[in-house]
N, C-alpha and C positions, 0 to 999 in steps of 0.2 A: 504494500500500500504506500502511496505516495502521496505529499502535500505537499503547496506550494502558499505560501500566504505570508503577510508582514505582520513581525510580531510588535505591532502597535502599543498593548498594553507594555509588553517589557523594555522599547525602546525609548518611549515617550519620556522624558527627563532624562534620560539616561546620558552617560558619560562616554567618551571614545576616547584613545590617546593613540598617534602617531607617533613615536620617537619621543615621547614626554610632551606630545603638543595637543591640547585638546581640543576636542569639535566638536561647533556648537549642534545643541537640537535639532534643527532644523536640516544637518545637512545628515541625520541619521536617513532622514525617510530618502536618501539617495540609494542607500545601502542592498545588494541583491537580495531576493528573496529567497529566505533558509527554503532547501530541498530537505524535509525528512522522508526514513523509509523506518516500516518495523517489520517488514515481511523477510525470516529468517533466509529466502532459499537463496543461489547462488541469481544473481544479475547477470542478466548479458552485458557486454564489455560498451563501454562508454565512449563514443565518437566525437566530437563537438561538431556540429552543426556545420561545415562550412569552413574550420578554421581549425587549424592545427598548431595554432603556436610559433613558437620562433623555427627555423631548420625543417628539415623534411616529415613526411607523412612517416608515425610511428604507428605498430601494432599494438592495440590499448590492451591492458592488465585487464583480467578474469579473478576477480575476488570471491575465494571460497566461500560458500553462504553470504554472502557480501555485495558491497556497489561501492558505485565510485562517485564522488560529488562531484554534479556538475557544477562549471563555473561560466560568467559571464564575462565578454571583453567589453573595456573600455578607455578609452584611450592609450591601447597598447598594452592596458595590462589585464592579467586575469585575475578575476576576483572570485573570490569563494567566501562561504558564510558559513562559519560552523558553531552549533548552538550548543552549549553542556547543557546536559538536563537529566533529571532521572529517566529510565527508560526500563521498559519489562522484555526479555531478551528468554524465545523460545530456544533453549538447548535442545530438546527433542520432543514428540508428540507426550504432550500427559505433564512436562517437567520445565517450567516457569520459573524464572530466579526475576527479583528486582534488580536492578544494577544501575549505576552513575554511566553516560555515553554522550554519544553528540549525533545530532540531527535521528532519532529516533532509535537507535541505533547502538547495539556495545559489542564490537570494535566498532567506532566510527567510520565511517565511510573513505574508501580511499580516494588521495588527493593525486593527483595526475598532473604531471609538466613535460615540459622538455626543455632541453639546457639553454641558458640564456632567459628564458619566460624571465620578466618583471612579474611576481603573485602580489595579490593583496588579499590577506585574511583575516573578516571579521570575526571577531570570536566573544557571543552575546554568553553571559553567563545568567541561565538558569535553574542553577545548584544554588540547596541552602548555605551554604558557604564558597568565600571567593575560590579564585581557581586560575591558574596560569596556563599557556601552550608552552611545552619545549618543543623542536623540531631536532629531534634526536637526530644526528649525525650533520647535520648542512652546517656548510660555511654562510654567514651572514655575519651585520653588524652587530656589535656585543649586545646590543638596545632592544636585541629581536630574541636574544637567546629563549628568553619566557623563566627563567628563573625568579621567582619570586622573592622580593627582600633584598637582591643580589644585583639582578638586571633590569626589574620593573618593578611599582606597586602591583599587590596582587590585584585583580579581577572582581572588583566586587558583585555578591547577588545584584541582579537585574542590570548591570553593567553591561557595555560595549566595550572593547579597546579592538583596533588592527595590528596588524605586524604588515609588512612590507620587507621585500627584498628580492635578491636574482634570485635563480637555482643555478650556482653556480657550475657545476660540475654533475654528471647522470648517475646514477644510483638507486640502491631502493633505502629507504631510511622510515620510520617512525615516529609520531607525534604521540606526545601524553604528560598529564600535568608535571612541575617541581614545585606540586602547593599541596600539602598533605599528603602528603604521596601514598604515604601508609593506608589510609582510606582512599583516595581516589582510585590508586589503581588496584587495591583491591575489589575495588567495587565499578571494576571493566573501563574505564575512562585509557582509551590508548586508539589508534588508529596506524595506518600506513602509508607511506609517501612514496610516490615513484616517480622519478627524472630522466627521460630518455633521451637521449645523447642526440646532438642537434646536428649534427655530421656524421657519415658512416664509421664507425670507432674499429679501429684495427684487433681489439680488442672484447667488444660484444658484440655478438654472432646476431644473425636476424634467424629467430624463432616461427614455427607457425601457430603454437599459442605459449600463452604466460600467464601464470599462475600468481597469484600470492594470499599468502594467511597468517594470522598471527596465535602465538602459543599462548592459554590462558590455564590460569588456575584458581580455583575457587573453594571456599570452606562452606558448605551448606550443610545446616545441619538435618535430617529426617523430617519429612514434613516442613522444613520452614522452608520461606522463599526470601529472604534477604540472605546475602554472604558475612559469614564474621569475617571481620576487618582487621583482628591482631594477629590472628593466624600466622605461627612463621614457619611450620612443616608441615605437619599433619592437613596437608589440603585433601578433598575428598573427591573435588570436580574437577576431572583435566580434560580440557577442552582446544578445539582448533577454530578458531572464530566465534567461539563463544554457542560451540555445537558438539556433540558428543554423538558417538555410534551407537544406533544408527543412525542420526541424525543427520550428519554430515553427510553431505553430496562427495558422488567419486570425483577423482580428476579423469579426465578422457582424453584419448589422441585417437588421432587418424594412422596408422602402421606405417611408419618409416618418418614420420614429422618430428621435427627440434621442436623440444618442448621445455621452456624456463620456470621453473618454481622459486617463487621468493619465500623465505620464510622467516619471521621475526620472533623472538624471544625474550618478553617482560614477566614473565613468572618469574618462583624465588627461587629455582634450579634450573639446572641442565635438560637438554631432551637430544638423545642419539635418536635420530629419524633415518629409518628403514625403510628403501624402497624394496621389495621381492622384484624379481625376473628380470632386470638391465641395472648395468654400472653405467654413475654420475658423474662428475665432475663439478668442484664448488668451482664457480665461473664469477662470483663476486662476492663481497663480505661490506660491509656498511661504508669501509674505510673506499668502497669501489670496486673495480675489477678488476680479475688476477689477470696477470699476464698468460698467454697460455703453457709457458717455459715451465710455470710453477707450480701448473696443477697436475693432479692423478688421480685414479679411477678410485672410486667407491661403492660400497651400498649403502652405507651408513653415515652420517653427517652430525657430529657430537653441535648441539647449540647451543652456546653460556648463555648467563643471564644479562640481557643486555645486546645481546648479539641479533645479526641478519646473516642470512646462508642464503646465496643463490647458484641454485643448481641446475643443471641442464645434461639433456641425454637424447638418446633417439630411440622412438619408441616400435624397438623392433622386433617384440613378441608380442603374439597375440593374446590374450587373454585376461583374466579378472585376477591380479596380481596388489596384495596385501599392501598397505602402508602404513606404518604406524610408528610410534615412540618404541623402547625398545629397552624401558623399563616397565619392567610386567606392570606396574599398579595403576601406570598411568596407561593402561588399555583395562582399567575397570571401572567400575560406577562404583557410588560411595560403600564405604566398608571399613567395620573396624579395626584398628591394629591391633586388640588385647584378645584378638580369638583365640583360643587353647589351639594345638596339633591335633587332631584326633585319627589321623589315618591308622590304621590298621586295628583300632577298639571296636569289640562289639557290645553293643547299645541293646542286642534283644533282651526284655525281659525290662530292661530299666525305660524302654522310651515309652511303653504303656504305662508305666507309674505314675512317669512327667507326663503324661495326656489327660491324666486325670484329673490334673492340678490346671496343666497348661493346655488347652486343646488343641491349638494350634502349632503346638510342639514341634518341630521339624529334626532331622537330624542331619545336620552340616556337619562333613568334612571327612567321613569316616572311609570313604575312599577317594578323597580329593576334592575339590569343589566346581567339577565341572558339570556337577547333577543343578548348580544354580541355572544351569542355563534352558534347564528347560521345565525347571521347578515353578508354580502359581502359587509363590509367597505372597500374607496378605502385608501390604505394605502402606506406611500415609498417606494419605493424600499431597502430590505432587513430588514426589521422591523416584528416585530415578534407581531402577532396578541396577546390583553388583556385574550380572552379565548379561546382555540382551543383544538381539540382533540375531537375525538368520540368514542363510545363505541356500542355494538351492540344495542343500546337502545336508540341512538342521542347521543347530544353534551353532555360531561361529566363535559364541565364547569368550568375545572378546568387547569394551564397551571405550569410553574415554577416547586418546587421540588413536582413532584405528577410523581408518577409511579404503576405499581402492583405486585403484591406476584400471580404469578399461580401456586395454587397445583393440580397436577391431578394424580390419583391411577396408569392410563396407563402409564404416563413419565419413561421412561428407566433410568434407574442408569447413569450417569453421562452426561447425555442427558441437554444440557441450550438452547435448541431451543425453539422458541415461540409457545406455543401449540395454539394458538388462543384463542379465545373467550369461555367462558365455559356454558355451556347448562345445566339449570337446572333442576332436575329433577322433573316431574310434583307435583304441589302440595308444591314446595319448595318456590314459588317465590310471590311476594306482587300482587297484582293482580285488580281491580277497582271492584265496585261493580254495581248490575244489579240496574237500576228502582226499588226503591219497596226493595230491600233489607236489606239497612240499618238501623238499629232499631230505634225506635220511642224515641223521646227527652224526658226526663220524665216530669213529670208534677210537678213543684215548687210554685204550686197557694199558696199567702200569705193570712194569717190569716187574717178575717175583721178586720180594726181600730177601735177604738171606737170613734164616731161623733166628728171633730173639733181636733182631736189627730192628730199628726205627729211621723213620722220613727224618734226611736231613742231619743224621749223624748223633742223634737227641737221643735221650737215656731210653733203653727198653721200657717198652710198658706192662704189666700183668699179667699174665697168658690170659688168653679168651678175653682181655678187659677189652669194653668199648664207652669211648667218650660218652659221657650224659649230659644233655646242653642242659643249661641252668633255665629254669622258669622264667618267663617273661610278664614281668610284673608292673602295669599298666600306673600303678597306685602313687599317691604320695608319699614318701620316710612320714613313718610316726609323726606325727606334731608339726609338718605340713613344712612350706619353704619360707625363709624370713619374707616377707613384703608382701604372700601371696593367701591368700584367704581359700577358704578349705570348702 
């Protein structure tokens, strides 16, 4: 859903500053009209009308679950209007989080240039509290950096200020407060910048699509819908555009296309991202792009905190090919960390007891936890199932940043619709084997001992004695373990 309207009540008195210069009332209502969206799915790629900017015609960014703000020109420059504001931000069908975002939206929508642009960016603030822009990684005047206290006053509620400057250089970079941070960007307030290079760059290749998404994490507790905000590990919600699986849309190519993925990283850790079936190459990092001397093939792509990875490949197998982080927890939905071990316990006899107390008693873990995935636990309202998502094959078991790569030969040139499920060609796929099939175990009979000898040169044993394993005893020592309740 899309809107297009002036925000008359919040601009009317309100304040603006240009480089510490302020303007007056009257020249607010010059101001673009804020574009918002709240409709999670992926946008089609954003063209301007007629006008591309400074330097040549660029292929525009494809934002995961995402869109890109459009901008107006006027007198040479482009102008973009981004609004902080609370916003309610669908993760997947059923599971609703509130979050702080801009133009309806958390990640914010991305901002699009090309090198050389003159931007100008309104930024109306309406959060209870003030609020600055950084423009993570660009060169600009100190006056623009958006550091609050440091380089600007902050933003007050109902407040106006711009920023102005080039792009000076092409890259892909990030926008997100230095005003509370701790709250804001726990509470989704971040976006992405992309600057395409204004002359053919010896250096970044022409793509036939391009990607980009940013890495999120969230503490939601069961049933609530706002994120706690102190949280400094223990996150619960890991997220790729503020979507989780299955929520998230796949990426898709057409077989044998260059394909650019940007990816950004403002959570409070690391994410190795995994693509299955084709090796990468990191082809830029915030700081720019690598020379091609300096790169080498990957599947895996470690992202700090703080960090941008742009990756590129050709997408030259066909099929429905895994993507994900590649720390197990963050491909799950919420879950506790103080669950006991219980694999190999057996529960007959005691889960009837708990049933009678508890009826909905369930029994997790006792042979792994992958019976969650196709378990109808009763759960709160608006809480988002440990493992969900299925694939033509059952549950895939997997939740949080987990999406997929479909390449198919048929996919039309600029085609990102979901081709569905991919059908492998006979004789392609892992398959079970018949009765009687499976080959015979070899045979490893050991040498006779010589009489009264033992394995390994070790003391004789007993005549006729044979080893007796010790009992396996599930239980706690007497009087239970210091810290841990009985």
């Amino acid at each position: 859903m899309e809107r297009r309207h002036f925000l008359t009540q919040t601009l009317v008195g309100g304040a603006a500053a240009l480089a510490g210069v302020r303007v007056t009332s009257p020249a607010l209502a010059a101001l673009p009209d804020p574009v918002s969206r709240t409709d999670a799915s992926t946008a089609a790629a954003w063209t301007p009308p007629g006008v591309t900017g400074a330097g040549r015609p660029y292929r525009p960014v494809v934002t995961l679950n995402g869109w890109t703000l459009p901008f107006r020109m006027k007198d040479g420059v482009k102008e973009f209007h981004l609004v902080a504001e609370p916003v309610v931000r669908e993760f997947a069908p059923g599971f609703s989080v509130n979050l702080w975002g801009y133009n309806g939206s958390s990640p914010g929508p991305t901002i699009e240039v090309v090198e050389g642009d003159r931007v100008r960016l309104y930024v109306t603030n309406r959060l209870p509290e003030h609020t600055t822009v950084h423009w993570h990684g660009q060169r600009l005047p100190n006056g623009m950096d958006g550091v609050g206290g440091l380089n600007q006053p902050q933003i007050p509620p109902g407040q106006t200020y711009v920023y102005e400057f080039v792009a000076r250089r092409p890259g892909t970079f990030m926008y997100h407060p230095h005003a509370d941070e701790m709250v804001q960007m726990a509470m989704g307030m971040m976006g992405f910048w992309v600057t395409h290079p204004k002359e053919r760059h010896p250096w970044i290749a022409d793509v036939a699509r391009d990607y980009c998404f940013l890495l999120n994490a969230f503490d939601v507790t069961p049933g609530a819908r706002t994120p706690n905000v102190n949280t400094m590990l223990d996150f619960n919600i890991w997220a790729w555009n503020s979507r989780v699986f299955p929520g998230i849309d796949p990426l898709v190519a057409r077989l044998g296309e260059r394909v650019r993925v940007r990816i950004g990283n403002l959570t409070m850790t690391n994410h190795p991202i995994h693509i299955h079936g084709i090796e990468f190459e990191v082809t830029g990092t915030d700081g720019g792009p690598v020379r091609p001397e300096a790169r080498w093939p990957e599947v895996t792509v470690d992202i700090a905190v703080g960090q941008m990875r742009q990756i590129e490949f050709i997408a030259d197998e066909e099929g429905d090919w895994a993507m994900h982080c590649h720390k197990s927890h963050h491909t799950m939905g919420p879950m506790g960390h103080g669950i006991p071990n219980l694999i190999g316990l057996d529960h007959r006899g005691l889960v009837h007891r708990l049933q009678r107390l508890v009826p909905d008693y369930m029994v997790m873990g006792e042979r792994g936890m992958a019976d969650m995935g196709v378990m109808e636990m009763p759960l709160p309202d608006n809480t988002l199932p440990m493992m969900t998502g299925s694939g033509p094959y059952g549950p895939i078991e997997m939740g949080g940043m987990f999406t997929t790569l479909k390449v198919r030969r048929d996919l039309a040139p600029g085609d990102y619709r979901d081709p569905g499920w991919y059908r492998q060609p006979p004789g392609t796929q892992a398959r079970p084997l018949s009765v009687g099939q499976a080959p015979a175990a070899a045979d490893e009979t050991m040498p006779p001992a010589r009489p009264g000898a033992s394995p390994s040169g070790s003391a004789p044993s007993a005549p006729h004695s044979q080893p007796v394993p010790a009992p396996f005893d599930a239980r706690k020592p007497h009087g239970g373990h210091h810290g841990h309740s009985h």
